[in-house]
Structures are given as C-alpha cells and as structure tokens.
MIPA-907099 format. One line per field, with one value per residue (C-alpha): y, x, z; residue in three letters. Coordinates in Angstrom, 1 decimal, decimal comma. Layout:
N
c2 Y	... .
c1 X	... .
c3 Z	... .
rest ALA	... .
//
This chain:
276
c2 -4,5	-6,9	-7,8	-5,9	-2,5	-0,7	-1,0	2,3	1,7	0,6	-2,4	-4,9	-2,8	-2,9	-6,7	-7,1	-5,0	-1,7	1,5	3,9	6,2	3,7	2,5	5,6	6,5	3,3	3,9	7,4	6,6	3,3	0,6	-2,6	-3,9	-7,2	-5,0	-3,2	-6,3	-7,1	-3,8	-4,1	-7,9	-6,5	-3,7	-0,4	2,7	3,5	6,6	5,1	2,2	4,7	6,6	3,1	2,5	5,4	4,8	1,3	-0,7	-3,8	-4,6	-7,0	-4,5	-1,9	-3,7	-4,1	-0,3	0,4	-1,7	0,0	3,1	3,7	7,3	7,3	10,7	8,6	6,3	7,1	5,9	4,7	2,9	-0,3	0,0	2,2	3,6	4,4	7,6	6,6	8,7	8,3	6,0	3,8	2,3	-1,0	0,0	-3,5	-1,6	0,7	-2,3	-4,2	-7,6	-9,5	-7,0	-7,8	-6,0	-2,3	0,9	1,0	2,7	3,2	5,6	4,6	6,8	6,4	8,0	11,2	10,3	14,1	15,5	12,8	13,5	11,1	11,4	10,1	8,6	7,9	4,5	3,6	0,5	-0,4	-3,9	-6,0	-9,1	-11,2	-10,5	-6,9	-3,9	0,2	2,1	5,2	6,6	10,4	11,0	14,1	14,1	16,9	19,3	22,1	21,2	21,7	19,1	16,4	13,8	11,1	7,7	5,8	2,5	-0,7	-3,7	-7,8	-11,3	-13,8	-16,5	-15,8	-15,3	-12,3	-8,8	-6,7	-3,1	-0,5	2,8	6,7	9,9	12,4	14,7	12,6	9,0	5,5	2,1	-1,2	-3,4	-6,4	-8,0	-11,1	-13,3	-10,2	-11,1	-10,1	-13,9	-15,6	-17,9	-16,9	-19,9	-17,4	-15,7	-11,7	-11,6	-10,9	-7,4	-7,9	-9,1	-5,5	-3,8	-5,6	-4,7	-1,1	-0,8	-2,4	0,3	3,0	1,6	1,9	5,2	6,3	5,0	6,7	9,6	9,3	8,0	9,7	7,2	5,9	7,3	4,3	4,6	2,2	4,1	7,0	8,6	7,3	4,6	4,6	1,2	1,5	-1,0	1,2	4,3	3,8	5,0	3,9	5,3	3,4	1,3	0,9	-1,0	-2,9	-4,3	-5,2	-6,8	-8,7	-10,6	-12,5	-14,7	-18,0	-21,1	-21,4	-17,3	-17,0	-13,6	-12,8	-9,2	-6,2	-4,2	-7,1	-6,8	-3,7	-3,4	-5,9	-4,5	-1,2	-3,4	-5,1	-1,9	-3,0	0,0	3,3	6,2	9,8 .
c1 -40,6	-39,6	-36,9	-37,9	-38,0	-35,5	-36,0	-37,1	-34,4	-31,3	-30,9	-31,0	-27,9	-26,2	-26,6	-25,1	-22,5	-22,4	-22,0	-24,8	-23,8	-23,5	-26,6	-28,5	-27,0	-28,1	-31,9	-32,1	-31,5	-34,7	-31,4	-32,9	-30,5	-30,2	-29,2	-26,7	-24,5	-24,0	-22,6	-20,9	-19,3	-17,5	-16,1	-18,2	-18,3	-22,1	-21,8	-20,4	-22,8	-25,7	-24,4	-23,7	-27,1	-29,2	-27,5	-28,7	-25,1	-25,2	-22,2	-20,6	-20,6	-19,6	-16,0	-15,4	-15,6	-13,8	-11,0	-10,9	-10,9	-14,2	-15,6	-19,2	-20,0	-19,0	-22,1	-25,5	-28,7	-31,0	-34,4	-32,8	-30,4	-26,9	-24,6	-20,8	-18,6	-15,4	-12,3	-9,8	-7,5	-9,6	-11,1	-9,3	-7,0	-7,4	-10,2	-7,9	-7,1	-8,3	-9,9	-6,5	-3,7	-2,4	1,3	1,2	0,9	-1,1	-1,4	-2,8	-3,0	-1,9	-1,6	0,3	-0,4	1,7	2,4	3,3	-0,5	-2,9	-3,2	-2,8	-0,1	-0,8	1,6	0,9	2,6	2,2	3,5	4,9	5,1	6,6	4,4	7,1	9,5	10,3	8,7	9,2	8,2	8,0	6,2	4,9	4,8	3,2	0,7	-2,2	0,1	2,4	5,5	7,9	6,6	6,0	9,0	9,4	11,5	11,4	13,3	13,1	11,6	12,4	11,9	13,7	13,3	9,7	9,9	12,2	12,0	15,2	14,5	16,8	15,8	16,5	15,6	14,3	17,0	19,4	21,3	20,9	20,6	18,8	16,8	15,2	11,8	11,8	9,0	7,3	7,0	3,5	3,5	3,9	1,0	-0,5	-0,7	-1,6	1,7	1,3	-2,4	-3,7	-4,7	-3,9	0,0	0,5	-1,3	1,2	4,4	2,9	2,9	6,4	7,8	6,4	7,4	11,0	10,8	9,3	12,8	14,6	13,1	13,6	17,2	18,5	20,3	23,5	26,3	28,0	31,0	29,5	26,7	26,2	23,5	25,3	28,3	30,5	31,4	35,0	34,9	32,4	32,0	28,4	26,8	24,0	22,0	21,8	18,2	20,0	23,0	20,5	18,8	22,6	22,8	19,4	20,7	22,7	20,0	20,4	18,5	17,1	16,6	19,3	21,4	24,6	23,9	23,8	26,6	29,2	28,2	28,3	31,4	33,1	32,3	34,1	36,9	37,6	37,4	34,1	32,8	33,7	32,0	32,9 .
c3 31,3	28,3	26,3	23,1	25,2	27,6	31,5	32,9	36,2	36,2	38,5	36,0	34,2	37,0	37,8	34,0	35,2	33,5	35,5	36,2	34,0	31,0	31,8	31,8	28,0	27,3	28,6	27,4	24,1	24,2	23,8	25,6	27,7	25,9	22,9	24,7	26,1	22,4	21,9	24,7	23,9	20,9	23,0	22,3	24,3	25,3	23,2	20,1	20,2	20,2	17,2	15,6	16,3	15,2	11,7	11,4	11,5	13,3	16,2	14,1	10,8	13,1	14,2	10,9	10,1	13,1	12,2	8,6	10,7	9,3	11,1	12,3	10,1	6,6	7,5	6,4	8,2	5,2	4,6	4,0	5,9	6,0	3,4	3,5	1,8	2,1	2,0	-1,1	1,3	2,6	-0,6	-1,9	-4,4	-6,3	-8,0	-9,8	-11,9	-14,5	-13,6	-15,5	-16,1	-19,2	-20,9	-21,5	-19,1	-16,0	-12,5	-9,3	-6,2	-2,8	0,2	3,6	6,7	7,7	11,5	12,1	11,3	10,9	7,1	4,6	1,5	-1,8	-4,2	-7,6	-9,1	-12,5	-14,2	-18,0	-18,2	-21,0	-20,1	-18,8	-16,1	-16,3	-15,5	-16,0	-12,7	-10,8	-7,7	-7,4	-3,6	-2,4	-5,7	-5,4	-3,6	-4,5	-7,8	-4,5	-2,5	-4,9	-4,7	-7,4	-7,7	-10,5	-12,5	-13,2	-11,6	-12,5	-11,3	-13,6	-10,8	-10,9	-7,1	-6,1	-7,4	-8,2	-8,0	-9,9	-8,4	-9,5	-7,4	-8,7	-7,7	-8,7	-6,9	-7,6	-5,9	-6,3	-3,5	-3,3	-2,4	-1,3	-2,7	-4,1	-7,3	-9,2	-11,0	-7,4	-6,3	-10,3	-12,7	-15,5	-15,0	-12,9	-14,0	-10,8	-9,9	-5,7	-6,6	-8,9	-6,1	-3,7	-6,0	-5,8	-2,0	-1,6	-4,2	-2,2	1,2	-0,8	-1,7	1,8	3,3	0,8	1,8	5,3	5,2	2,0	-1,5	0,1	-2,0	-4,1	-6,6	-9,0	-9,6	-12,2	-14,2	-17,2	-18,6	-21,6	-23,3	-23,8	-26,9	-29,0	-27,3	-26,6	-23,9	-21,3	-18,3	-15,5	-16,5	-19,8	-17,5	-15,3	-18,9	-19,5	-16,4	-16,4	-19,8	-17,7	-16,2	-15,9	-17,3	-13,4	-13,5	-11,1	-11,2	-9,9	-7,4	-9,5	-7,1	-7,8	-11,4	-11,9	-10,4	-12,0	-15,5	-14,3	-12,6	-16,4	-18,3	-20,3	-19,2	-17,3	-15,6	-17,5 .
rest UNK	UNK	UNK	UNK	UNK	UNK	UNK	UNK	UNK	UNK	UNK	UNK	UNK	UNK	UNK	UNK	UNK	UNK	UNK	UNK	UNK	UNK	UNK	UNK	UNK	UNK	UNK	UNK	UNK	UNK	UNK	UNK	UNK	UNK	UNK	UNK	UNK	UNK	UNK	UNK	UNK	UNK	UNK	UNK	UNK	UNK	UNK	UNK	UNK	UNK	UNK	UNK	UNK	UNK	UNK	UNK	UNK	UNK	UNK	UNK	UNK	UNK	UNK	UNK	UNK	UNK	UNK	UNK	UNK	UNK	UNK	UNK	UNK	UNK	UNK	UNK	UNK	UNK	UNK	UNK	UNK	UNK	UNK	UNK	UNK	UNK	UNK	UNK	UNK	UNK	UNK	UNK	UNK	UNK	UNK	UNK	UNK	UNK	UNK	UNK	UNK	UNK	UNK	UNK	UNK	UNK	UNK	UNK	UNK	UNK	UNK	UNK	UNK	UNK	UNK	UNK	UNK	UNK	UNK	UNK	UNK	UNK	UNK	UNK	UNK	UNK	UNK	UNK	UNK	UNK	UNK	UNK	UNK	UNK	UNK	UNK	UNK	UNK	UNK	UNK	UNK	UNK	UNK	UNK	UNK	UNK	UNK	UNK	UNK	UNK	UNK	UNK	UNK	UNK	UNK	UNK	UNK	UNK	UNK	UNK	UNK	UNK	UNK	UNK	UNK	UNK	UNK	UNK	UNK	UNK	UNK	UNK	UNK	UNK	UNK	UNK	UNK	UNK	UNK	UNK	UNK	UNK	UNK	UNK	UNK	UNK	UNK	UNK	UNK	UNK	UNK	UNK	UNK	UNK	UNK	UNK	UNK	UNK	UNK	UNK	UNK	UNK	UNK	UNK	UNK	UNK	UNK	UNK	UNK	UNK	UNK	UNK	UNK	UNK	UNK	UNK	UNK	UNK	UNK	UNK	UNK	UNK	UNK	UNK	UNK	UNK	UNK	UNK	UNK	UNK	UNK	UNK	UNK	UNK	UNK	UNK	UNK	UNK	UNK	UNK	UNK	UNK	UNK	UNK	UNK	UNK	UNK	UNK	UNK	UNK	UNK	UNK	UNK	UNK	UNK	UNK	UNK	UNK	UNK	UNK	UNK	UNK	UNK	UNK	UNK	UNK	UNK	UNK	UNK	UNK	UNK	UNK	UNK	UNK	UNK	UNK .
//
C-alpha cells in the first residue's frame, strides 16, 4: 500500500473519516486516498470528484467552475490537459467589446436567468455614444424567440457629474420614466474618460436590471410624461429624448442637474411647453 496508489480496504478511509460507502467510490475508481481528502477539503461529493477527475481538472480549477456553474459535460478530458464549451451565458461579455471603446455604435448580449424554468433569457443592448457624457440606448429582452415575446426599452443615458447616470426610459408599448444609477457612470475609476470595456459592460447590466423591473412591475403612470411636447412660443415640437436633451442643457459648471420630474414639470407649470 503507498501513497501514489489506492488502499485495497477501507480502514484507513475510515480513520480519515469518510463513510464506507464514499470510501468504496473512491477505491473503485484507483483515487488514493491522499488524493481524495483534497477533493474532499474543497467540499466535493465522491461522485463528482471522480467525474472531475477522469477529465483531468484539478480541485482547485474545479471550484472555480463550480462557482461559474460550470457543468461537468462542458469539460473535455484532453492530452494536455482539459478543455471547456461554454454556454452563450456564461462567457464574459467584456469580450463583446472593443479593447478601448471609442464614440459611435456598439453592443453586447447579456442574459439573466428565468427563475420559473431554469432557462436563461437574452437581451440585446446596444449603445450610441457621443464620446462625452451622453449616450443613446435600448435593450431587446427575449431576443432569439418568437416577434410576440420580444420586449424592448430604450432612451437616453447621461452623467454630467461624471459619477451618476440619469436614465430616460421608453417601452416599447408605450410609457415613460427616468431612474438613476448611482455611481454607475462608464468614465468612473477611468482616467481616459468611459474607455474601459468592463464600465460599458457594467452600464449594460444596470440597464437591463431596469428594464427587468419594468417588466415585472409595469411604467408608473405620470402626468408629466408624454410621447411628445409642443413649445408654445414656436409651435415646435419634441418627443420625450428630445425634452430630456432640453433638460440635460441645464448642467451646471459642477455637472449638477436639477431632477428631471421637477423640471419637466415646471416647464409645463410656466406654459413653455404643453402636452397635446
């Protein structure tokens, strides 16, 4: 009996603690019992570690791909070691991106998981930005599936303060609202000014955790908000991203704002503007 090779009883198992049955799953499949307690310190089932084993993964790699709820049939057993398929969701969406995002149009795909099923739901988020504080956006949830059960949002996105983001949001079947993200701003923590790939990636998932609550809990009704506004002075009129442009030209020197509800209202209240 050595250290290299599995014991042929189990008394030594059982004076490391492991139950008789563990210890047999371990034997019958030639796992030395030193190996075994490794598996075991990370917290593997005998069975799993087995499978983890025949495929060449290591205990620590293995934690890892459990906690990225990594399946043992996406892993490969290879001559140098093991390889990984991954599903559409579990691959980091930073690689969507370019390595500097730079002004113009871009996107990305996210996905969520559906709690009812155990599926996974993928939105779609793409991105115009005018390379300084203000961004056109929208989010396809439900992309891949049938025209009925697709569900888009979309708007306008800003952070004068170079901190905060003020969202301007539209459904798709109509209403309007706007939200904010604290500290959520692409250029946070960015010297080079929203450059960085993981910020955009972050804006993305906080729009879609957005829309995901608007789904769930419906646009709150509000009397200041309308598809579209009439400037009394001129007769001009504007769509509601038109007003929030409006309303972003009041930043301040600091890139303070007053809130776009009080605004917005305001302008009605003074006659600058009505709703047909």
């Amino acid at each position: 009996m050595t250290a290299d090779s599995p014991e042929t009883g189990t008394t030594e198992w059982l004076r490391a603690g492991f139950s008789t049955v563990d210890a047999q799953t371990f034997i019958d499949a030639g796992v030395p019992l030193a190996v075994a307690q490794k598996w075991t310190d990370v917290g593997f089932e005998p069975d799993d570690a087995v499978g983890y084993i025949d495929k060449n993964v290591p205990p620590e790699e293995a934690a890892d791909l459990r906690e990225r709820e990594i399946e043992l049939w996406q892993i490969t057993r290879t001559d140098t070691g093991y390889e990984v398929e991954l599903e559409p969701w579990q691959k980091d969406p930073v690689e969507q991106l370019p390595k500097s995002i730079e002004a113009g149009s871009f996107g990305l795909r996210l996905w969520s998981s559906v709690p009812w099923n155990d599926e996974h739901l993928e939105h779609e988020v793409s991105f115009t930005w005018d390379g300084q504080h203000t961004v056109e956006w929208s989010v396809l949830s439900g992309a891949g599936l049938s025209v009925m059960s697709e569900v888009s949002f979309s708007g306008l996105a800003s952070w004068p303060d170079g901190k905060h983001v003020i969202v301007a949001y539209t459904g798709g079947d109509g209403g309007q609202g706007y939200d904010e993200f604290g500290n959520a701003a692409p250029s946070v923590g960015d010297p080079n000014g929203a450059k960085d790939p993981q910020q955009w990636v972050r804006l993305a998932t906080s729009l879609v955790g957005l829309t995901e609550e608007l789904l769930n809990s419906g646009i709150e009704p509000c009397d200041e908000f309308a598809y579209e506004y009439r400037r009394c002075a001129d007769d001009q009129w504007f769509e509601f991203n038109d007003m929030f442009r409006l309303y972003l030209a009041n930043v301040g020197a600091d890139g303070t704002l007053p809130d776009f509800g009080e605004w917005l209202k305001a302008a009605l209240a003074e006659g600058t503007y009505e709703i047909p």
